[in-house]
Every structure is written in C-alpha cells, then in structure tokens.
C-alpha positions as CSV (number, residue, x, y, z in Angstrom):
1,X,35.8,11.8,6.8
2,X,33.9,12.7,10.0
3,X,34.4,15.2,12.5
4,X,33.5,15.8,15.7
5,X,33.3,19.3,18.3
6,X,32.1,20.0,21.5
7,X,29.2,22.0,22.9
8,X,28.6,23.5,26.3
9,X,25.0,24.0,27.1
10,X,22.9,24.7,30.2
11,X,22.0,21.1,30.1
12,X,25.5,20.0,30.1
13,X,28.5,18.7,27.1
14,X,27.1,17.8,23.8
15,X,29.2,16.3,20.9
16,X,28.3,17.4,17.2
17,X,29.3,15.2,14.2
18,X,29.9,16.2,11.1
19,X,31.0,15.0,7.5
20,X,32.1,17.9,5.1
21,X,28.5,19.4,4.8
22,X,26.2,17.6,6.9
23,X,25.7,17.0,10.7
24,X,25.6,13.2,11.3
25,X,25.1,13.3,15.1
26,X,24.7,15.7,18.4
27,X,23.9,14.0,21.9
28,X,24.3,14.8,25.2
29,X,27.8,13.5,26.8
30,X,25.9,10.9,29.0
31,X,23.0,10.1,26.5
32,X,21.6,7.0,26.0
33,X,22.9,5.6,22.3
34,X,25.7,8.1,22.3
35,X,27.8,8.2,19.1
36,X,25.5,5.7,17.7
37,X,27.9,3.5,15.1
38,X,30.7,6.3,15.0
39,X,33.7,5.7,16.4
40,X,34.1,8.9,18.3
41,X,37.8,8.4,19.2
42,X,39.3,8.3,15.9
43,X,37.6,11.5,14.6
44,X,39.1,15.0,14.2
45,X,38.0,17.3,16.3
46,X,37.2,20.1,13.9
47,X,35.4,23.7,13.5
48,X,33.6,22.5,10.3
49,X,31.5,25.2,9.0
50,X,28.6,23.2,9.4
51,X,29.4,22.4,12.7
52,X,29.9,26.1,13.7
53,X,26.6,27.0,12.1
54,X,24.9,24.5,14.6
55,X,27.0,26.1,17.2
56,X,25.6,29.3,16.0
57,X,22.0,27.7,16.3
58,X,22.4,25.9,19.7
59,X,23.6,29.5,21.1
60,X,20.6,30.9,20.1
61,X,18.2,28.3,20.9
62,X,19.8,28.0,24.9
63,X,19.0,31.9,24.9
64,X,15.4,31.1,24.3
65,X,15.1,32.1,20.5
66,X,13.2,29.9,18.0
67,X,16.5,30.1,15.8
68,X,15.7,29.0,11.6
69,X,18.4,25.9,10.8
70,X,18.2,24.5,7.4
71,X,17.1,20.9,7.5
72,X,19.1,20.0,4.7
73,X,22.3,20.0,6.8
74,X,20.9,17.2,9.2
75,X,22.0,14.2,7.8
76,X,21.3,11.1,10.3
77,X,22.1,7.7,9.2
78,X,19.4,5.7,9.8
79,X,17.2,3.1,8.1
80,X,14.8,4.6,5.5
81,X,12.3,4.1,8.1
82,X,13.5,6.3,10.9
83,X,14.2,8.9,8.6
84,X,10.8,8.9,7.6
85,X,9.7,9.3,11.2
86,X,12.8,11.7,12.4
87,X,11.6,13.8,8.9
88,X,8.3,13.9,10.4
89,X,9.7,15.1,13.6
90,X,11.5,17.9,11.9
91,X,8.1,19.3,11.2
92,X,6.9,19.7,15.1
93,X,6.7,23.1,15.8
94,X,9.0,24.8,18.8
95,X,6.7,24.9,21.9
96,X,4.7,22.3,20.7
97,X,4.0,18.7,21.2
98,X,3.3,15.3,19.2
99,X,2.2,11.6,20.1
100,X,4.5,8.6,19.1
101,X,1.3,7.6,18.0
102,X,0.6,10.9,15.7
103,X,3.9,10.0,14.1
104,X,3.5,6.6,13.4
105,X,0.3,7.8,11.6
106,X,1.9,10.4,9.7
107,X,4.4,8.0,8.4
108,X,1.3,4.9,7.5
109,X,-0.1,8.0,5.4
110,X,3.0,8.5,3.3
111,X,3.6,5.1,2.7
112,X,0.5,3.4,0.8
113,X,0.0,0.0,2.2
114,X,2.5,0.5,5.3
115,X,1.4,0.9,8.6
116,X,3.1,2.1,11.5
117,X,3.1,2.0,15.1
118,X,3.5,4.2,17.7
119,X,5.9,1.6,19.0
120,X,7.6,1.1,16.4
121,X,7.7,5.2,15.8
122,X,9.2,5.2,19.4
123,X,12.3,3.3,18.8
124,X,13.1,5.9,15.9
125,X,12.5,8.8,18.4
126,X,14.4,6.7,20.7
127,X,17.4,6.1,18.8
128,X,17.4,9.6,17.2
129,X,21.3,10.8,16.5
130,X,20.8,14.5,15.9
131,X,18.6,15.6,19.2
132,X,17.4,19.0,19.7
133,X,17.8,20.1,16.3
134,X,15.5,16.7,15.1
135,X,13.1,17.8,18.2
136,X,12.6,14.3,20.1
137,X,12.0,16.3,23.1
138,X,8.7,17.1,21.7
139,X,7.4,13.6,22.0
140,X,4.7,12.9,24.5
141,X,2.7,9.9,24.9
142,X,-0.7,9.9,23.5
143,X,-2.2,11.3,27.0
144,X,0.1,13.8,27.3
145,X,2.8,12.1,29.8
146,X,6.5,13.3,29.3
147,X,8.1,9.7,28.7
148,X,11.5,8.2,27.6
149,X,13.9,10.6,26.7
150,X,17.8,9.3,25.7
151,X,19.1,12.7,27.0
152,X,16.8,12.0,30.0
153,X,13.3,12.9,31.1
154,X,15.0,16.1,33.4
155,X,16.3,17.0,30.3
156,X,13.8,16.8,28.3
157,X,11.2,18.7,30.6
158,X,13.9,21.4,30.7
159,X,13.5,21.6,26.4
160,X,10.1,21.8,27.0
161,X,10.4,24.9,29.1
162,X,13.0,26.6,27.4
163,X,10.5,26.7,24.3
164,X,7.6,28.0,26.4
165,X,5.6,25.0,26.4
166,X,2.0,25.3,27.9
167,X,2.4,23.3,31.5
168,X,-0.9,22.5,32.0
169,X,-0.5,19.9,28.6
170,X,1.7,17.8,30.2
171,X,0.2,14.0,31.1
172,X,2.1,13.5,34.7
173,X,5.0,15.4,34.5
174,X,5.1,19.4,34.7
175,X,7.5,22.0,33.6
C-alpha cells in the first residue's frame, strides 16, 4: 500500500510517497513527471514514519543544514539503469556539482562492457521521482550551465544557493 503527505517548502507544495518503509516519490506540486506511475488520488494520505522522517529532513535542509538521511529509505522505482545513475547521484556532495556526462561515466565504469551517455544519464536525472533528497539539482552540463530541471531551472538555482554553492561555477546562469 502507498501513501502519500504533503510538504510546504520555500519553493512551494511537495508531495512525498511512501510504502511502509521506503519513500517512493517527492516532487514539486507543478513538476514535470509528477507522481510518475502512481495514482496519487487513490492513496492515503498518511504520517508514515518514514514520511515524517523526510519531513524532519526537508525542515532541516530549507533551514540551510546539510541534514544526514539514510539512503536506504529512498526507494524509487525505476529501471535498473536509472537506479544506477540516481545511486550515483546520491553520492554528489551538498554544495557541489556533477556533469550528466560525469555520471554517465561513473555508471560505464560499474558496468564492464556497458557504456553510457550523458544523454542517456540525462533522462534518468530527468525523470528522477525522489528530488532533493536524490540531488538532481546538482546536475550541470559539462561547461558548467544550470540546464533542465523538472522542478524548474528557478528552482533549481534556488537549491543551488540554499547549499552555498560557489556562483562563480555556474556556466550561464548565476545564483
């Protein structure tokens, strides 16, 4: 059974799913791919535990702290390949950045005989289900440019700030 709460951010509404133990989705109200393959409408609406320790996380990470979250509970159901590329992302330190390409790499080196591309690694960015706490806002293209973004680019930027992120990195956009 899923279950689904509500969060209210800086950046606006975000909707966490949850099974029993595991957190299955969180988006932005308006984000691109929202709810993925869950049929939102049907679900509970529920304090899970797990839901209320992302709660606990997301308060801490809007009040500028670089909170600890166990990646255990993030669950997102995805092929085996995005979770190769959203376990990759997991890694990204807070205030830092990565290249689709970089992750595409990481992946190819994991996988003997597969490669990857940084195309391919964008559309597993792209469609991640658990943002913020799988960091997809820390994606930049190779020369530093803020791009795509299913919360939004504005949104994204404002991530980027709220972690203390180094301006003068950025490709054409700024903080």
């Amino acid at each position: 059974m899923y279950y689904k709460s509500s969060y209210t951010s800086p950046l606006g509404q975000i909707a966490i799913v949850s099974d029993d133990k595991t957190i299955k989705g969180v988006w932005f109200a308006d984000q691109k791919y929202f709810g993925s393959q869950y049929v939102m409408q049907t679900m509970a609406v529920a304090e899970t535990p797990v839901i209320m320790q992302v709660k606990n996380w997301l308060d801490a990470y809007f009040a500028g702290e670089n909170p600890t979250l166990d990646p255990n509970i993030l669950d997102p159901e995805v092929t085996p390949y995005r979770k190769q590329i959203l376990n990759a992302l997991i890694n990204v330190p807070y205030g830092q950045t990565t290249s689709y390409k970089e992750l595409a790499d990481k992946v190819a080196l994991t996988t003997p005989g597969k490669r990857s591309s940084a195309r391919a690694a964008g559309g597993a960015v792209g469609h991640n289900p658990i943002s913020i706490l799988i960091p997809c806002h820390r994606v930049v293209a190779t020369n530093g440019a803020v791009t795509g973004y299913a919360g939004g680019i504005d949104r994204k930027i404002a991530l980027l700030a709220l972690e203390g992120f180094d301006q003068s990195k950025l490709g054409n956009h700024k903080v």
